[in-house]
N, C-alpha and C positions, 0 to 999 in steps of 0.2 A: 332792772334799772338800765335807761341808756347811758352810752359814755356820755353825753352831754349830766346827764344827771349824776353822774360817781365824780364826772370831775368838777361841777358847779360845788357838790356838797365837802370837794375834799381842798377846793381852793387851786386846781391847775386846770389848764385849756383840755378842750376835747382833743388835740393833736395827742396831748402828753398821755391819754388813758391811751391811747392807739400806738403809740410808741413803745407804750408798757405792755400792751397786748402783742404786739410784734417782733419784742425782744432786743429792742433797738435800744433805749435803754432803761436803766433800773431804778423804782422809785427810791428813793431815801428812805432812811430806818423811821422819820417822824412820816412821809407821805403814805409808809408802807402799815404804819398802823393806823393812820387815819384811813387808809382802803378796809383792813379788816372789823375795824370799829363801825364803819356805815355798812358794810355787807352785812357783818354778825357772824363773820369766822374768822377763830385763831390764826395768829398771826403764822405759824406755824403751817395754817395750810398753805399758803402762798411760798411757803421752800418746796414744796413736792415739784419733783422730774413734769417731765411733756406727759400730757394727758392726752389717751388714746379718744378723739369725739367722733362723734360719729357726723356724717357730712348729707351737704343737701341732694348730691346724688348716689346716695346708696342711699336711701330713707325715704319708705313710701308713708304717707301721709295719709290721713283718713280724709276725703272731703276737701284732699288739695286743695283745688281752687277757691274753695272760702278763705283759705288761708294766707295773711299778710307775713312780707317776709320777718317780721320780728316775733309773730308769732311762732315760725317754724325755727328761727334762730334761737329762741328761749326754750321752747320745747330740744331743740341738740344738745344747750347750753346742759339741761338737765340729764338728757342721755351720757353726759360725758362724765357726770358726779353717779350716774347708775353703771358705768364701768369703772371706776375707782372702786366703790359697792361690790361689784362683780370682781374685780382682782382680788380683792381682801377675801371675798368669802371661797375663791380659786383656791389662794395658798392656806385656808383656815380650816375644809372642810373638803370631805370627799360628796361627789353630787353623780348621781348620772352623767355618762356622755348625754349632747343631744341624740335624740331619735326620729330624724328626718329624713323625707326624700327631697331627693333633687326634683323639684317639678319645677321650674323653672321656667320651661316652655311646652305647659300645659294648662289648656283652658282652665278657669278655674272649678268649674262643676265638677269634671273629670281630675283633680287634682285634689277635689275632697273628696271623692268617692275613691281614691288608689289610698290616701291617707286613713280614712277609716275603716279602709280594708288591710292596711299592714299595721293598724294600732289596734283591729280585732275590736272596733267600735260598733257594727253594726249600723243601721239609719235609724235610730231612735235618739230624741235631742240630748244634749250634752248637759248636764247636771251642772256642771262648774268648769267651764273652760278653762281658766288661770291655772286650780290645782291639775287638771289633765297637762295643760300645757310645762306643768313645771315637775310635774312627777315623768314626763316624758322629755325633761332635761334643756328646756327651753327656757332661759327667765325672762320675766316678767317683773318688769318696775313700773312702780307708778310716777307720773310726770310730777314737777314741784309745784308748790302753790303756785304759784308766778304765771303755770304757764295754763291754769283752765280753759283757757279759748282755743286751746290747740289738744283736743279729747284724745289722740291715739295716734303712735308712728310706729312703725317695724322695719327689722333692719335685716 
């Protein structure tokens, strides 16, 4: 939803959702559930701490340049609810470290080929990428309804 749209449906200007995003300042206890009534979450989410989101440059895009900035803005929007996800199941559950190389500044050919030489992959195709990737301690979220026009980012 744009702020034009949360604030048309809850009755204040687009300034004031921006305000509210900003921290400048804080809706009223009737504005603040008319925000979680049109989203469709408890009111109770909206007291949680700074969320860790992940930003437009640390986050590769698949097909970049198809993509308009609101698409990649809603696709982070959602990366930031898959790190809330990712904290709970930190302190709930023990998981693998990840198990990665730095390749960083290595072509990418040569950066699957050292990768499926220290995951002991062999060149024969990958059965299930996600579970490889997540049994080898890397997760894997999926984006929210919202953002289907934006199919994949990594961080």
């Amino acid at each position: 939803m744009s702020k034009k749209g949360l604030a048309d449906a809850i009755g204040v200007t687009p300034n004031t959702i921006i305000r509210y995003e900003d921290g400048e300042i804080q809706p009223s206890d009737e504005n603040l559930e008319k925000i979680a009534r049109c989203l469709g979450f408890p009111k109770a989410f909206f007291d949680g701490g700074e969320l860790d989101e992940p930003r437009r440059d640390n986050a590769s895009f698949r097909g970049m340049a198809s993509k308009s900035a609101r698409i990649m803005d809603a696709a982070l929007a959602s990366g930031a609810m898959a790190f809330m996800l990712d904290d709970w199941i930190t302190k709930s559950y023990n998981r693998p470290s990840p198990d990665i190389l730095d390749l960083l500044h290595v072509d990418p050919y040569t950066a699957a080929t050292l990768l499926r030489q220290h995951w002991y992959l062999g060149d024969k195709p990958i059965a299930n990428i996600v579970h490889l990737l997540e049994l080898k301690g890397i997760r894997v979220f999926s984006l929210g309804e919202n953002t289907k026009d934006g199919d994949a980012f990594s961080l």
